[in-house]
Each structure stands twice: as C-alpha cells, then as structure tokens.
N, C-alpha and C positions, 0 to 999 in steps of 0.2 A: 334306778339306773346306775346310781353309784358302784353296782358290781359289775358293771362292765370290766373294769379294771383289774377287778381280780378273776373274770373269767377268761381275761384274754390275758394279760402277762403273768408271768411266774414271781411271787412278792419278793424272790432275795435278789432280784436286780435292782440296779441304781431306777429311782421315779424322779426324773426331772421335772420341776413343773416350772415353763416359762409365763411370766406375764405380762401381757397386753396393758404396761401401766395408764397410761394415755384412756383407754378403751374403759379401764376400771375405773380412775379418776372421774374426769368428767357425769360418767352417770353419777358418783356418787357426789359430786361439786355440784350438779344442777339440780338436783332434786332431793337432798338431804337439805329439810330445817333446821339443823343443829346449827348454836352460837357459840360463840364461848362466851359467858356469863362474867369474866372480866372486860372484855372488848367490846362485846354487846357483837360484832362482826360474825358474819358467819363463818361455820366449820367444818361443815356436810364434806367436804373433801377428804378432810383428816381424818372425823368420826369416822364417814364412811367407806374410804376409802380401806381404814384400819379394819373395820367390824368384817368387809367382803372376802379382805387376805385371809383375815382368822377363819371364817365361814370357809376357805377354797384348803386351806393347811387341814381344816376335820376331812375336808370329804377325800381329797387327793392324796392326802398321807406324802407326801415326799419325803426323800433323801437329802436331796439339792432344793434350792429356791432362787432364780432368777427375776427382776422385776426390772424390766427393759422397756423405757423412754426414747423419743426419739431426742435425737440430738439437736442444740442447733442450725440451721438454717439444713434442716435434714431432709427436706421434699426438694434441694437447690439442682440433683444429679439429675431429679426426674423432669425438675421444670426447663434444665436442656433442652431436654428430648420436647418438650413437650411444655409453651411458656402457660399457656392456662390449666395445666395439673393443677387441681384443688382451689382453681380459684373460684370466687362468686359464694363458697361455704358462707353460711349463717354462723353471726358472733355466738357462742356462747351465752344460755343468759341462767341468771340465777333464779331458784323457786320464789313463788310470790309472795312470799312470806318476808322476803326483807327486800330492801331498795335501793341501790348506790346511787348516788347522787350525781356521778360521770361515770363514765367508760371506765377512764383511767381509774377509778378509784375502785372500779371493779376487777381487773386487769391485776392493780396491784395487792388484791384480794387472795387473788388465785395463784400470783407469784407466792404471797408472804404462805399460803396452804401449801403448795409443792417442795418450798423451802423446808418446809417444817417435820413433812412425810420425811422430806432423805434424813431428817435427824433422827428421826425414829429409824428409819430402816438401818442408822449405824449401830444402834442396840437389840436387834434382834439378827436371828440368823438368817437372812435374807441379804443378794447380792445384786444391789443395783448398778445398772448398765446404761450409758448415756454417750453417744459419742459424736461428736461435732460432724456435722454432712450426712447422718445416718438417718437412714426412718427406722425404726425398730420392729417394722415386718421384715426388713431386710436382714436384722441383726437375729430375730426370733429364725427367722427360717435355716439363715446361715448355720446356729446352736442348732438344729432339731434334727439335721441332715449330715450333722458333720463334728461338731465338735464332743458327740459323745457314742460310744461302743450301739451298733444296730438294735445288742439285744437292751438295752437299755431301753426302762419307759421316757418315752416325753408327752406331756401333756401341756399346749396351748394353752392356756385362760384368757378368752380373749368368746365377742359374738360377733367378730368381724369376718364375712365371707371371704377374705382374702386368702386366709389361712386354708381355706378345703383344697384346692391344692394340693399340699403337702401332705395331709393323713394316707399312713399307708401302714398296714399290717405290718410288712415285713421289713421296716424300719421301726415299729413299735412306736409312731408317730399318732395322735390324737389329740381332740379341742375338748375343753370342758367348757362349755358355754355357761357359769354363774347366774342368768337372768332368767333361761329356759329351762336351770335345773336338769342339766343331763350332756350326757356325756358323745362326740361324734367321731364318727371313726369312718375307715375306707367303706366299711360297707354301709353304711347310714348317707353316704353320700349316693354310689351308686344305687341304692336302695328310692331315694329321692328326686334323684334326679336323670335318672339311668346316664350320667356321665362322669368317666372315669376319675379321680383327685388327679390322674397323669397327667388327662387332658381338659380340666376345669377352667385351667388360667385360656384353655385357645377357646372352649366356650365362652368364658368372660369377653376377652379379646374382641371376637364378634357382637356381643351383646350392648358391650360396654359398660361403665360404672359410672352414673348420676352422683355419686357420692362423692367421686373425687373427680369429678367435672370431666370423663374422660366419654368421648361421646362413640358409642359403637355403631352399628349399620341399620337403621331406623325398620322397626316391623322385626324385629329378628332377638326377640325373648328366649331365653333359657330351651321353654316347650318347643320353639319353631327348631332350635339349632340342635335341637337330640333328633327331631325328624327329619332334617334335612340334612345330617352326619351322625349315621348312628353308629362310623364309628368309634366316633367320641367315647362311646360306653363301653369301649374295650381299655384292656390292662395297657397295650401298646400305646405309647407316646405319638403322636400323630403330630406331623410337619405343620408348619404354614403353606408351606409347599404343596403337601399333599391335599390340605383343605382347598388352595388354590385352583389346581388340578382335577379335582375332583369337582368342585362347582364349575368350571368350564367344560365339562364332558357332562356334565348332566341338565345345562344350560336349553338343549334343548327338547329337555323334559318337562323342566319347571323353569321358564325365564328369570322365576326372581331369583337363582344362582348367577347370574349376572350382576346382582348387587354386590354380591360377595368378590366375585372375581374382577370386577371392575375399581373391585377399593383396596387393592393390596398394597400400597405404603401407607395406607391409615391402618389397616391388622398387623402389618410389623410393627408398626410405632404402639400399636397398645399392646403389641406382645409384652415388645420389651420395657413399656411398663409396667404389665401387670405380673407380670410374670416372679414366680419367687423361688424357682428349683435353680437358679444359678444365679446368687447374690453376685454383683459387682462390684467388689469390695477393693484396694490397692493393700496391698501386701502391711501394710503399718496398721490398719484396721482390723485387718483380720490376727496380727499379734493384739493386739486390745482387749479384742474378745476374748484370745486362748489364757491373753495375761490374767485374766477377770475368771475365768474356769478354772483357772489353775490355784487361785489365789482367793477362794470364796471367802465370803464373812460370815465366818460361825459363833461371835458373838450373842452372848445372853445376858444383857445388862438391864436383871430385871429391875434394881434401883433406881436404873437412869431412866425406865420406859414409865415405871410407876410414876415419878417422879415431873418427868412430861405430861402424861395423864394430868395430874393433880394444876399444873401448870395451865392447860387448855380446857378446866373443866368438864376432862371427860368422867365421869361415872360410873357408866354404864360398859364397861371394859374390863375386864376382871385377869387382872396382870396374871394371877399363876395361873387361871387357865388358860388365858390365851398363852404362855408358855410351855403348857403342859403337851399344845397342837402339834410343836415342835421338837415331840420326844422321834423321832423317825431321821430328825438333820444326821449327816453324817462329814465326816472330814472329806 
C-alpha cells in the first residue's frame, strides 16, 4: 500500500505529513514494556512513540513534519456547545508489566514522558504544534485545507475516524493509518462506506460518536444512514437542512424518518461538533499556526539526540539511521 502515494501524487511536490500526537502517544504509552534501566520507570511512550515517527518518516518520505498535540484545556470550545463532550472516557492505564502505586504517580509518569518527547523533537527536524484551547483535529484539519498550496501532498497519521472527512483527491488530502499498515484516501472511503469524506461528518452527526460521549439517534448505524440517504454518497456537500427535509417527506414511507426530523437541534449540535471542514479558530490562533508553517524546525542535532538515547537507556534506536529517514526534510 505504501505506493499509493506515489501512484496518486507527483514526488517533486511538497509531502506534508501531519500527526495525530496524542493518537500515536498513548498507543505507544499503554502498551510499550520498555523502562528506562536507570529509573526502573517506564518508557514505552518515548521508546515508542520515537521508533512509530521513524517507522512513519521510511514509509511517507516527507518534506515537512508536523506533530500536533492538543493544547490545554483544548476540548473547553466544544464542552460549550456541549458540557458532557468526552466525558465518562476511561483513565488511561499502563501495560501489565509494571504497576504505579497511585494515579498520580502514574499521571506524573506520563507528564515526565511527554516532557521528554518535546526535547527530543527540538533536535530532529520535526515541528511541534500545541496551542492552548485547541484540540489538534482542529489544528490538523485547519493545516491540511488551508495552510498549504492544493497540489501539495498531506498526509494525516492519525487511525482516528474523524479525519475521513477531509480526505479528498483534489486537495491531495489522505490518512496513513501506522496500526493497519496502509494508506486512506477519498476513494477507500467511499469505496467503504458508499459515503461521501464531504458528507462523512453529517453521517457521523446522525450516528454519533461513543467515543467522545457524543450520543447520535439511537438504531441509525453508518449501514442504516447510506440507505436511508444515499445521498450522502455523492461528491455534493448535503445541508442539515436538506437531510431535514428530506426525512419529513419521506416520513410517510418509512416512519423511522421521524426520528431524524424530530431531533434537529441534537444534528445541529453534533454537526457543529463533529464537524472539521470549517475550523473555528479567532484570528491570533490561526497567526500560530501560520507563525509555526512558516517558521519550521529543521534542526539535526544528532549529538544531542544520541546523547538523550544514551540518557534514557534506549538502545535499540540507531541515531544515523533514524536520521538518514530525514534525507527528504526540506527548508
């Protein structure tokens, strides 16, 4: 699958590659055994957090590297709208292989590993992104649609469904999902799911998302809502409105469109949370980002990185080739 990339973009454009830090962290924080051997504390974050990026830098070749975090108190815009957004989530736990003694000493675990990743990422050419109130779907989407030239590649690293959405050919927009080994694009989506990436977030919308506590219209899975709007699976961006509409006119064909058009301030309110084709950003935010695009870190400080390694007992990290991944960075 890795030729996706070069069967659908032309390789002398800029390949941005954003990523889902948060999305990559954690898998590698919860289920990586690595310690560091002077602490005895576990490391699975940093190890593997560090060995995924190297692994994503062979396969995606980039130019650019973004690695975007949320900020923060970064879900605070969406728990306006909406005060149980993400709540009830399950803590975090660590592999069974080691054991914290409290919460908090786990918590400050995982701070003291996130700390340590941004030291690393100021000695390699990688540009991390963090901004206070922001969740970093918002900030990855805002970058992939906007802060660089159409024909320019982007590529998502991220296996969060949020993102489908935005995949679209002719923005040269795609995900590299890292866990499933391969690469998703506009047409792997409607290929899937027969619904459009235009109109994905108004499928979500109705469906809902259990994952961020956001509850949609009960009986009405991904499969019921391509049969019961296939327009969905067209290129055209389809309203709320028109979903509206469309289920009260065909209410007396199949009454359970009554559900649908009987809940429209719970579909606007998960539109406009799920939704990612029009970040809500105030104008100082969006200078942040373009400051951070403009201003990347092309740093190669393979001393200081060897150097960390030797520090955190890693090993198994082979400094000039994991710098070698890097021959493609450009200014």
């Amino acid at each position: 699958m890795a030729e996706v990339i070069k069967e659908l973009y032309a390789p002398e454009n800029k390949r941005i590659l954003l990523i889902d830090y948060l999305n990559m962290f954690i898998r590698n924080y919860s289920v990586i055994p690595s310690h560091n051997p002077f602490t005895g504390e576990p490391s699975g974050g940093v190890f593997g957090t560090l060995r995924s990026l190297s692994a994503a830098i062979a396969i995606c070749k980039p130019t650019h590297v973004f690695v975007i975090c949320d900020g923060r108190h970064g879900s605070m815009r969406r728990k306006t709208m909406y005060k149980d957004y993400k709540a009830g989530r399950k803590p975090i736990r660590v592999n069974r292989f080691y054991k914290f003694e409290t919460d908090e000493d786990m918590k400050r675990n995982r701070i003291d590993q996130e700390l340590r990743l941004r030291d690393y990422f100021t000695r390699i050419p990688v540009t991390y992104i963090n901004i206070d109130e922001v969740e970093a779907d918002d900030i990855i989407a805002y970058m992939a649609q906007y802060s660089f030239d159409k024909k320019d590649e982007k590529v998502i690293l991220s296996c969060d469904h949020d993102f489908y959405q935005l995949m679209s050919n002719e923005s040269n927009i795609m995900i590299y999902n890292q866990y499933a080994k391969k690469f998703i694009t506009e047409s792997c989506i409607v290929e899937k799911f027969d619904i459009h990436p235009r109109n994905f977030a108004m499928a979500r919308t109705i469906a809902g998302d259990s994952s961020d506590n956001i509850p949609g219209i009960k009986g009405f899975g991904l499969k019921t809502i391509r049969s019961y709007f296939p327009q969905l699976a067209h290129p055209e961006q389809v309203s709320l409105c028109e979903i509206i509409d469309y289920a009260r006119k065909n209410a007396n064909i199949k009454p359970r469109y009554n559900m649908i058009a009987d809940n429209a301030d719970l579909l606007e309110r998960n539109f406009k949370l799920m939704q990612l084709y029009s970040p809500s950003f105030q104008i100082a935010i969006t200078k942040q980002i373009n400051y951070a695009v403009l201003n990347q870190n092309n740093t190669k400080d393979q001393i200081g990185f060897r150097k960390m390694l030797r520090e955190d007992g890693i090993s198994s990290i082979n400094p000039s080739n994991f710098f070698k991944r890097f021959q493609f960075i450009t200014d």
